[in-house]
N, C-alpha and C positions, 0 to 999 in steps of 0.2 A: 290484584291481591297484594297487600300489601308484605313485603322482605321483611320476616326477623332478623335480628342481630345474628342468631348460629346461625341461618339458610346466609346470612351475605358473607359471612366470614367463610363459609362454605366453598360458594361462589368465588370470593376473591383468592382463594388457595387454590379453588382448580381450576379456575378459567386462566389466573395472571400466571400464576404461579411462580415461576422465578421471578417476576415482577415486584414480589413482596419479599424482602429477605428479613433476615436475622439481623436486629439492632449489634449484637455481639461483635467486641471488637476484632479486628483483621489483624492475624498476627503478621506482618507485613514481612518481617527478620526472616519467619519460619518458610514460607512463600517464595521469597528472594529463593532460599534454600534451594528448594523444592525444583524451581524452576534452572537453576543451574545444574541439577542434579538429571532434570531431564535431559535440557543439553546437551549435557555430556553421553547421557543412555546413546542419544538418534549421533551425537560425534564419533563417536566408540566406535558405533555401527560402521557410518561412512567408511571409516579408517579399517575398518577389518575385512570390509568387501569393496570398497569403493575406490580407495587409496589412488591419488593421479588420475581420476576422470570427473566429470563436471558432477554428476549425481548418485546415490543410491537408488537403487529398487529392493524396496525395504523386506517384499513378501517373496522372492523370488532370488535375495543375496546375492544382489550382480549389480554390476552398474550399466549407467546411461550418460552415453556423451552426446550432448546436442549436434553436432558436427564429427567428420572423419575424423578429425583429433581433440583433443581436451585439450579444453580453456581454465583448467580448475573453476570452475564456477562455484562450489562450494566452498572451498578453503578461502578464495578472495571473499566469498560474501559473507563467512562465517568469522573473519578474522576478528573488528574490530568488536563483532559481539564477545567473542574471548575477552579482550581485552576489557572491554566496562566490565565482565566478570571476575575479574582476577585471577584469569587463569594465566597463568606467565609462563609458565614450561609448555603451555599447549600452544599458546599464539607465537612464544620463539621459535618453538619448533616449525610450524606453520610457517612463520613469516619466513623464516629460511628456506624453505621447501620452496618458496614462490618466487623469490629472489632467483632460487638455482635452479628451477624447472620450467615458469613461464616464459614463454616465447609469443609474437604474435606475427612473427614471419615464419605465415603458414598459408598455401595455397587453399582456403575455406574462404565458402561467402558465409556471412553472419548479418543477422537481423541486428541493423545500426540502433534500434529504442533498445533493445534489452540487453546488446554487449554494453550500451552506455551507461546503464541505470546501473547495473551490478558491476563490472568490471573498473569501468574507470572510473562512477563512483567510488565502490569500492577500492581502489589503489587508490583515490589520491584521499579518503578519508581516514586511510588506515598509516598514508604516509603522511597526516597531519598530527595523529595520535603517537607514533613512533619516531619521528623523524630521519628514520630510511632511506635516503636519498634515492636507492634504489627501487622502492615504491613507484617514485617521481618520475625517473627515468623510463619506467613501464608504461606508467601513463601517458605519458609525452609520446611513445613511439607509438602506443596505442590511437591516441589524439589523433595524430598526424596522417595514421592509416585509416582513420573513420571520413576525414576528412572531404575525400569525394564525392558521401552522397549530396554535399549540398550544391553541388555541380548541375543544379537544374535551371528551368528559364526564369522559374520563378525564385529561386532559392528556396522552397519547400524541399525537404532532403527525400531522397530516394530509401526505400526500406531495407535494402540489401549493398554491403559490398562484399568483393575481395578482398580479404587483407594483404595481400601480397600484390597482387595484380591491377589494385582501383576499380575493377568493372564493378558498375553498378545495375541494378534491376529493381524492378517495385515500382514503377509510376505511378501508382495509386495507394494514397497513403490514409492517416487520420490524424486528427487533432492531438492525440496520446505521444503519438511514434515520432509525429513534426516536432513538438509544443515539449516535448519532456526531456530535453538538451543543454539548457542557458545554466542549472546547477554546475549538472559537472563540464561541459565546453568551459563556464565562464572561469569556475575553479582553478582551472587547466590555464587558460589565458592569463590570472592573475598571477598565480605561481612561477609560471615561466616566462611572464611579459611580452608574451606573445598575442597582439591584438586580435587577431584572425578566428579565433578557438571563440572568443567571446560573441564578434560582430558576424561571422556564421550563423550560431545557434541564436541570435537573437534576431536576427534577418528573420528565421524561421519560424519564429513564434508571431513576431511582430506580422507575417503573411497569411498567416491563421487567424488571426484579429484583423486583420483586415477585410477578408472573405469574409465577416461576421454579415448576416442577415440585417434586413432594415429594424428589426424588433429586435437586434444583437444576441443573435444564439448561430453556433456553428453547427454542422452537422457532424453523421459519423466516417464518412469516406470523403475524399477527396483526391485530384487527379494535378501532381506534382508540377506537369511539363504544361498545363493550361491554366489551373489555376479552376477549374468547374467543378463544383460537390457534384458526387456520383451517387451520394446515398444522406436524403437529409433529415434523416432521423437525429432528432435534439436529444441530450440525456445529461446524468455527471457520471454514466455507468464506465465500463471498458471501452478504449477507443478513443474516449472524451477527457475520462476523470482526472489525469494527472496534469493535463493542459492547465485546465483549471489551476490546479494545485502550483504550477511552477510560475503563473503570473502573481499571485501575490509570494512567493516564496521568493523569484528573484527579486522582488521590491525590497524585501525584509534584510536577504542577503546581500545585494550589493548597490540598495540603495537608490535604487533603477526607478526613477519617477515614472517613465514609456510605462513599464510594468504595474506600475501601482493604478495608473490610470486606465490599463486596459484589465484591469483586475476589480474597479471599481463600476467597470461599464458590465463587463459580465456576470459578476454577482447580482447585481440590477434585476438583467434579466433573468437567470437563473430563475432568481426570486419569484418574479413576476411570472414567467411562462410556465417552467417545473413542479415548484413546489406546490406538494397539493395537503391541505390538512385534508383528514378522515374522520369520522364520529362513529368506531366502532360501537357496537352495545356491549361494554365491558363495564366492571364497576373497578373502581382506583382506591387503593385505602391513603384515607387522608386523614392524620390521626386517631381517632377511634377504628377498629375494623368496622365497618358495615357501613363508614358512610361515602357516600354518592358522590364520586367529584368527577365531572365531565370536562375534560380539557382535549379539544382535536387532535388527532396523534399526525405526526408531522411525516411527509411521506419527499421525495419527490420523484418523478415519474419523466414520460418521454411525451414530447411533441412535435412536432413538424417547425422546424428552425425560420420557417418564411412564416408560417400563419399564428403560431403558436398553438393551435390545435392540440389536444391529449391527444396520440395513438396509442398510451398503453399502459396501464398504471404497474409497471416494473420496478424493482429495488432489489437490489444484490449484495450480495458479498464484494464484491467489488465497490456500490454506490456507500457500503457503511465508510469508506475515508472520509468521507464531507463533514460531518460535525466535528473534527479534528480542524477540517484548513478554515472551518468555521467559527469555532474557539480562536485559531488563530490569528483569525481577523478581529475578533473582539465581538463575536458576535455569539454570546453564550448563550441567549435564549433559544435561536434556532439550533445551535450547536446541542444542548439539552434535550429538547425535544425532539430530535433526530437519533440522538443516540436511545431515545426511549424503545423508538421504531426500530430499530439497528437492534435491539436485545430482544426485542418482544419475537423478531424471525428467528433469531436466534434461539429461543426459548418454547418456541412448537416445537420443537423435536431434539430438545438438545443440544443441538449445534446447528453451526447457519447453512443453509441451503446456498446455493450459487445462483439463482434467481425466484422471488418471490412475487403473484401478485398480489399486493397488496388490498387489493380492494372487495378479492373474495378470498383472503389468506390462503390460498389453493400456492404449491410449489411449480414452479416453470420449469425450473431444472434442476434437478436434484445433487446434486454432489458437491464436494467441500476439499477442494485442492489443497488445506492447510491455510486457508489466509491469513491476512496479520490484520486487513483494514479495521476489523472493529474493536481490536485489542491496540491497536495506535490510537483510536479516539477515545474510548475508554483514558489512557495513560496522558490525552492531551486536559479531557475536561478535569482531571482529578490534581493535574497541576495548576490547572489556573482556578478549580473552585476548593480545593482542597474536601471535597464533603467525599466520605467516607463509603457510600454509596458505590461509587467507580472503584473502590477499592471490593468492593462484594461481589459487584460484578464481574471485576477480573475472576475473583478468585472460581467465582462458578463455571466461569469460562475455560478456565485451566484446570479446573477439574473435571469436565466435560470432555474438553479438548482429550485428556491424559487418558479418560476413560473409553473412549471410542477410537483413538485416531494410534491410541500405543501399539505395538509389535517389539517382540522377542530382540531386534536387531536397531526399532528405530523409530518410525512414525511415518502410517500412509496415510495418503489421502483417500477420502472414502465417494465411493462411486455413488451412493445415497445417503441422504442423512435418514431415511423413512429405514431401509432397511439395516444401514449400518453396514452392507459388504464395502471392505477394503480395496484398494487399487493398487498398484504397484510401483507406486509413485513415490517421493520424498523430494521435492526443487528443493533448491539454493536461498530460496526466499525464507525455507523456514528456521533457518539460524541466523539471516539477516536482518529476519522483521518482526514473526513470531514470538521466536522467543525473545528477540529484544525486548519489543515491547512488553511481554508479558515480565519480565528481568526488573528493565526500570520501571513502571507500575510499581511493585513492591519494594524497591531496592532503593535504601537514602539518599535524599536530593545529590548528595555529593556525589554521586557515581558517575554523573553527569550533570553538568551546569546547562537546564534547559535553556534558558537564555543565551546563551555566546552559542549557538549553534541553529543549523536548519538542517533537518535530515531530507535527504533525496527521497526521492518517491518508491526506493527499495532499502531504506533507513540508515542509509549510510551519514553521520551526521557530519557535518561540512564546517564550518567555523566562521561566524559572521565576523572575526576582526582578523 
């Protein structure tokens, strides 16, 4: 039977539905507003219940420290977001507070990927923005104390040390925890002209690309002290994703040919093994409402890193980074059409689920930790294509976000996107990357010069000269 124009117009409002937006200009100024304004709502919070410990628990008005003692996880990771805000009495105060309260001579083991990504990204990006020497100084001692885990046989780093003590633990690692170091090590190294911090972390990467399968795909575990995947599930999800992301990022950043070439050999495969188009039965409005444009919607999914085999057509909140370090490789049509996919989970239910599959749009896992990944790609394609679309996107995105994820004190993370119950949750991450991105998205180019910079894989942004 053939589709009238109302039955498809129909159709395309309630099957895409956020997929079709409003031509209406994006008041970007008012947005910027908006988003600093929340900011500050879920900072208030922090500071009224949380004050000197790593996190809020938003629903429950207490805090959470990762470890016996607080790292400030949120004030270091919230800093430089202050700052591209112009908030100046909040980040002085802040940066003073961390100057005269942070210490890292403290008997705790701590997970080496994620004190690195937040902590000494964050100090040495926030002492690039300010020039605090004592930023620097943090850094460096912090540097120096991470420095053990790479004390293996293979120089794959260990997941765990002591900061106080060097014992290390974790001989089983992954490509994310290894591979997500050479930013801020190398940062560290160039700063203080210290070679060590650099040729570490990039030992590490460069042994993860080695281990790479004869088809060039790594897997998600591996085993530090032998150098043997223990688990070879291929993906760009958790585990994997930001491996990815820091071979061509330290190319960009410090000019790292090794990097560019093993950034060129695995996008290859990615390409080749991963990504899988899809031909859902959906209709696309392509100028007129009602007419029929079939374009494969771009997915990419997991296989087996030896055979290349599909095991599973998954996509997360976590896999939406990729049309971000996509774009930033020059590569805007995949980059496009992955972000298409990346909104379209995003848009069953509102906000994005923590894993999708994709091939019977059925949820794997339902909850929504706050992420930033798809609101970083979003703000990646809309700088380099300028089209106004990524700007409607955000904005649906942050009114979504605002509308499910806000509380009285802050913003939780929600344990379903289906039902919409709340968690007790608020990380560090979401005034590091969250609302960053969502900030600059609307906020004029000058807030930050995209070009002279590479942000960390927790958005601390680093300064390529």
């Amino acid at each position: 039977m053939q589709i009238t124009k109302s039955i498809a117009a129909l159709l395309i409002l309630t099957i895409v539905g956020p997929l079709v937006r409003s031509q209406e200009r994006t008041d970007k100024p008012q947005l910027a507003r908006q988003v600093r304004t929340e900011f500050l709502h879920a900072w208030n919070g922090y500071k009224k219940y949380a004050w000197g410990h790593d996190d809020l628990k938003p629903l429950s008005k207490a805090y959470h420290d990762w470890y016996a003692q607080s790292l400030l996880m949120t004030p270091v990771d919230a800093l430089d977001t202050m700052i591209l805000m112009g908030l100046k009495d909040e980040a002085k105060h802040t940066r003073e507070y961390i100057d005269k309260n942070l210490s890292f001579d403290k008997d705790i083991e701590v997970q080496n990927f994620e004190i690195t990504i937040r902590l000494l990204g964050g100090l040495l990006s926030n002492y690039q923005l300010t020039g605090d020497q004592r930023l620097l100084v943090l850094a460096e001692d912090l540097g120096n104390r991470l420095l053990p885990v790479f004390d293996s046989p293979t120089g794959l780093p260990y997941r765990y040390v002591n900061l106080k003590t060097g014992k290390v633990r974790g001989n089983v690692t992954n490509p994310a925890e290894a591979g997500t170091l050479l930013i801020e090590f190398g940062t560290l190294s160039k700063l203080t002209h210290k070679p060590i911090f650099y040729d570490k972390a990039k030992r590490a990467l460069v042994e993860i690309y080695k281990r790479r399968s004869p088809i060039g795909l790594v897997g998600t575990w591996i085993n530090v002290e032998t150098g043997a995947w223990t688990d070879t599930d291929s993906h760009i999800s958790g585990a994997i994703d930001s491996y990815y992301e820091y071979l061509l990022k330290c190319w960009l950043l410090f000019g790292d040919e090794d990097c560019h070439r093993m950034w060129l050999d695995s996008i290859a495969a990615i390409n080749k093994y991963l990504a899988q188009p899809m031909l859902h039965d959906l209709l696309y409005a392509s100028g007129n409402i009602g007419t029929q444009v079939k374009e494969p919607e771009l997915w990419y999914g997991h296989a087996d890193m030896n055979t290349g085999k599909r095991t599973a057509t998954i996509y997360g909140a976590l896999d939406a980074f990729f049309p971000a370090v996509l774009a930033l490789s020059g590569d805007l049509d995949r980059a496009r059409r992955l972000q298409e996919s990346s909104f379209k989970m995003w848009s069953l239910y509102g906000i994005e689920p923590e894993e999708l599959n994709y091939d019977s749009m059925q949820i794997v896992s339902p909850g929504y930790p706050l992420r930033p990944e798809i609101v970083e790609s979003a703000y990646y394609l809309y700088h380099y294509t300028r089209n106004p679309k990524y700007l409607r996107m955000g904005q649906t995105m942050f009114e979504d976000f605002v509308k499910y994820c806000r509380t009285g004190e802050g913003y939780a993370a929600l344990k379903s996107v289906v039902t919409r119950d709340k968690a007790d949750s608020m990380q560090s991450f979401l005034f590091a990357e969250t609302f960053k991105y969502f900030y600059l998205l609307f906020a004029p180019p000058k807030t930050l010069d995209f070009d002279s910079v590479i942000f960390n894989t927790e958005a601390h942004p680093i300064r390529r000269k």
